[in-house]
C-alpha positions in Angstrom: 37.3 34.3 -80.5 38.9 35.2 -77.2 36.7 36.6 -74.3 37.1 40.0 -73.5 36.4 41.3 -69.5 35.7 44.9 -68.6 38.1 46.0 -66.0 36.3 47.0 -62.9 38.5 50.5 -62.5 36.9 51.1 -66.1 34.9 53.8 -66.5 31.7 51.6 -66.4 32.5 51.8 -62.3 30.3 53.5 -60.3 31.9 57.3 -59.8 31.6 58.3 -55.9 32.1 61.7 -57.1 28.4 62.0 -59.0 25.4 62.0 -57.3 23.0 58.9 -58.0 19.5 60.9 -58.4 20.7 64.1 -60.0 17.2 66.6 -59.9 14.9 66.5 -62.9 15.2 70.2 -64.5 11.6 71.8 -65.0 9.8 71.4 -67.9 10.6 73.4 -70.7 11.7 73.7 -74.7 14.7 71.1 -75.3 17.2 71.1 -77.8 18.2 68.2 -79.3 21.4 66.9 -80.2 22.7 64.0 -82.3 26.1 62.3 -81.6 27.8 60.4 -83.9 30.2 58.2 -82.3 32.8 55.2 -82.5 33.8 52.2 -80.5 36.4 49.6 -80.4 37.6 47.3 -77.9 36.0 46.1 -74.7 33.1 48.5 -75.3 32.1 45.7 -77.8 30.9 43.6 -75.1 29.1 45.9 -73.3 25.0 46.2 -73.2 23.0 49.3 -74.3 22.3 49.8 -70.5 25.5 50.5 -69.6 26.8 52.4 -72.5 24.0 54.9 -71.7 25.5 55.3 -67.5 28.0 55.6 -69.5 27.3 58.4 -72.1 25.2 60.0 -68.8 28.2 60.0 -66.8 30.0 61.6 -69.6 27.7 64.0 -70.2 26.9 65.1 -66.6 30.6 65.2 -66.0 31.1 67.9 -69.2 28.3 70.1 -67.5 26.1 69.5 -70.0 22.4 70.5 -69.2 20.9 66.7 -70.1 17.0 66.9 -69.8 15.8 64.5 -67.5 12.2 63.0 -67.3 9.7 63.9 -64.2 8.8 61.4 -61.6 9.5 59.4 -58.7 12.9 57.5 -60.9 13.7 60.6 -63.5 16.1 59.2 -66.7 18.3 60.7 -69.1 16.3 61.9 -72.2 18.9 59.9 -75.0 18.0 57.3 -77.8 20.3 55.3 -79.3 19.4 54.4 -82.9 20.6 50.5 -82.4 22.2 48.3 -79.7 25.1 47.2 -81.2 25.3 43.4 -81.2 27.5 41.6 -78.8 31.0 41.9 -79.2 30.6 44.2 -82.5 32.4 47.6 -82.6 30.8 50.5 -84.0 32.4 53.2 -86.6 29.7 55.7 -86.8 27.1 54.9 -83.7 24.1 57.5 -83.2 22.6 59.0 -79.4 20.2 61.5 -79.4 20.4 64.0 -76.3 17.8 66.3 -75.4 19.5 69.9 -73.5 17.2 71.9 -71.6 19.7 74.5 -72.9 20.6 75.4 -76.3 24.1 74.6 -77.0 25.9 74.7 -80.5 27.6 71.8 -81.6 31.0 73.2 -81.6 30.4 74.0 -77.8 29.6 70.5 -77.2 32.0 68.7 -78.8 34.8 70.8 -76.8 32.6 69.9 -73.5 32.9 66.2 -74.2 36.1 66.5 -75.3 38.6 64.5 -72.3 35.0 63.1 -70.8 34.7 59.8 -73.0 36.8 56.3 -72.2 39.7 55.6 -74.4 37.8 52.9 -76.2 35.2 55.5 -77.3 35.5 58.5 -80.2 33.2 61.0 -81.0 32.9 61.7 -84.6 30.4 64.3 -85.6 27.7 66.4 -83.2 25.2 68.2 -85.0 21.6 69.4 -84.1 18.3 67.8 -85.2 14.6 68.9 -84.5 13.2 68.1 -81.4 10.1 66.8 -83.4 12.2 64.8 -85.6 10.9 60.7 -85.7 13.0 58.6 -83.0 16.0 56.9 -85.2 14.9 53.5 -84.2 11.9 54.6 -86.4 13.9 55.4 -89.6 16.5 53.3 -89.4 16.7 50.8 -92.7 19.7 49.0 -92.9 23.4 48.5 -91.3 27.1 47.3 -93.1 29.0 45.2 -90.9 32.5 44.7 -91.6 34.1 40.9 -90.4 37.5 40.4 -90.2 38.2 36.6 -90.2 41.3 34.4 -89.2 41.9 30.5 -90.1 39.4 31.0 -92.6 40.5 30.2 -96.3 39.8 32.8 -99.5 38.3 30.5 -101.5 36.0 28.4 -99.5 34.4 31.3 -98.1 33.9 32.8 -101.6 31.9 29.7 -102.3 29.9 29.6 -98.9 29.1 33.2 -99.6 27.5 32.4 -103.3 25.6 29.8 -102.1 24.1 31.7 -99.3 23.0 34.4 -102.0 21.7 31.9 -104.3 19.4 30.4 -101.7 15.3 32.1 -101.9 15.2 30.9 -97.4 17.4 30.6 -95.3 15.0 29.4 -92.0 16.9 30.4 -88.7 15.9 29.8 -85.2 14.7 32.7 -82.8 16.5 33.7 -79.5 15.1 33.7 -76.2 11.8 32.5 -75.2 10.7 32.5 -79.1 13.4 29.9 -80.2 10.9 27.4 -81.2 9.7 29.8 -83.8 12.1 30.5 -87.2 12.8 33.4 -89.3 14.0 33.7 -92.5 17.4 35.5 -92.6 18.1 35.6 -96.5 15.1 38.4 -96.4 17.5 40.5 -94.2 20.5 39.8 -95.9 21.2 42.7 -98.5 24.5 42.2 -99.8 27.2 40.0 -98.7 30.7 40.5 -100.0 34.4 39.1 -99.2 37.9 39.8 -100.0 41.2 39.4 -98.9 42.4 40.9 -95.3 45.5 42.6 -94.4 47.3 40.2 -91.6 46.3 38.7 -89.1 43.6 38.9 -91.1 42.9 36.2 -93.7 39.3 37.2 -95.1 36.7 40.2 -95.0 33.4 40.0 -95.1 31.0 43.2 -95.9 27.2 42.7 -95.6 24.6 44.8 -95.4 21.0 43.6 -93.2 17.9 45.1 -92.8 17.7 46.5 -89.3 13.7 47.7 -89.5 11.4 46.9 -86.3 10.8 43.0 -85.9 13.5 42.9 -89.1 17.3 42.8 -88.1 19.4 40.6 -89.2 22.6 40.1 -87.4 26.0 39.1 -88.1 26.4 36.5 -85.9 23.7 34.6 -88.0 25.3 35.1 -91.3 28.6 33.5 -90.0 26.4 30.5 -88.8 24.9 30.3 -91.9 28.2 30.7 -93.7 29.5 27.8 -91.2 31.9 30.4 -89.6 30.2 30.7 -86.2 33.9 29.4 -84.8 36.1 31.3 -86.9 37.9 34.2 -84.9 37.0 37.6 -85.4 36.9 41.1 -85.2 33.1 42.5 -85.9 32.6 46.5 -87.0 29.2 48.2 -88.0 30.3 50.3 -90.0 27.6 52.4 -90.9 23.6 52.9 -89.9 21.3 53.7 -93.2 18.4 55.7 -92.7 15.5 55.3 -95.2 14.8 57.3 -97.6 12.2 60.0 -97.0 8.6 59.4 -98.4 7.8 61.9 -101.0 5.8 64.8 -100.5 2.4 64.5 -102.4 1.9 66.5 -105.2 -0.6 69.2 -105.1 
């Protein structure tokens, strides 16, 4: 897979035009407002830290009134629902915003409009309550979408049945936990392939379990598949939320 490099005139650079320490609004009601976005490109190699300067910038340069916490360092109030894995796109991304105005969706999206980097869509805006769980809470799931080169049909056909006939699949941890294992056939949910239009050869579809201390990633099914070398294009494709617990009956 070839490396990708964020140009430094991107709009990741710093912006001498914005002040660095913009002053925390007072406190007050907020309103709070979900953005569903997409990403492509060299925003696929980008961390969740600097998507949100970016989203800030964005939003700060649309005049939006972005809620900002008190203190000596005050932040952005935004919550992503996931980072995206390195060097994955994202069709249908979520941020949270907090206003300290009220602002109607359709108002929004025209602020934003011309304010986001060409590698970066926005999708749908709507409104949410500002008592609403945080979306890393609910999230459930996540479909990825692989798109494979050098890679033959029928081979990975077989590597995919085998991985879904296996009860463990024991995988190393990252970082200062790698001498501890998890067991990434518990996240795996549904793995699929098919043909891919060229350059393309194969496409993969899976679907992982992305609960707290429970996400399964890509990169690990391709290493379990032996694909970790192919080249490819990675897409999540959509977040899943879980389903609400029913009210109890009276």
């Amino acid at each position: 897979m070839s490396n990708q490099q964020i140009n430094p005139a991107s709009p990741l650079s710093p912006s001498p035009s914005l002040p660095c320490s913009p002053a925390p609004p007072l406190p007050g009601p907020s309103t709070r407002v979900r953005v569903t976005f997409a990403t492509a490109g060299p925003l696929a190699y980008v961390s969740v830290l600097d998507l949100g300067r970016l989203w800030e910038r964005a939003v700060r340069r649309a005049g939006m009134p972005l809620r900002y916490s008190q203190g000596f360092n005050p932040r952005p109030k935004m919550q992503f629902a996931a980072p995206l894995p390195t060097g994955c796109g994202g069709d249908a991304e979520w941020l949270d915003l907090w206003l300290t105005e009220p602002l109607e969706p359709a108002a929004i999206n025209a602020a934003l409009e011309g304010q986001l980097p060409p590698a970066m869509r926005l999708v749908n805006v709507e409104l949410v309550p500002e008592d609403a769980p945080a979306l890393s809470e609910q999230l459930a799931a996540a479909t990825y979408r692989v798109l494979l080169r050098q890679v033959e049909l029928a081979a990975t056909e077989t590597a995919c049945a085998a991985l879904l006939e296996e009860e463990s699949v024991l995988r190393a941890k990252r970082g200062r936990r790698r001498h501890q294992h998890y067991d990434l056939r518990q996240l795996l949910e549904a793995l699929s392939v098919a043909p891919a239009a060229a350059p393309w050869t194969v496409a993969l579809d899976m679907r992982l379990k992305a609960r707290a201390g429970a996400t399964g990633r890509p990169d690990e099914v391709l290493s379990a598949l032996g694909l970790a070398d192919a080249p490819r294009r990675c897409t999540r494709t959509a977040l899943l939320l879980a389903e609400p617990a029913p009210e109890p009956s009276a």
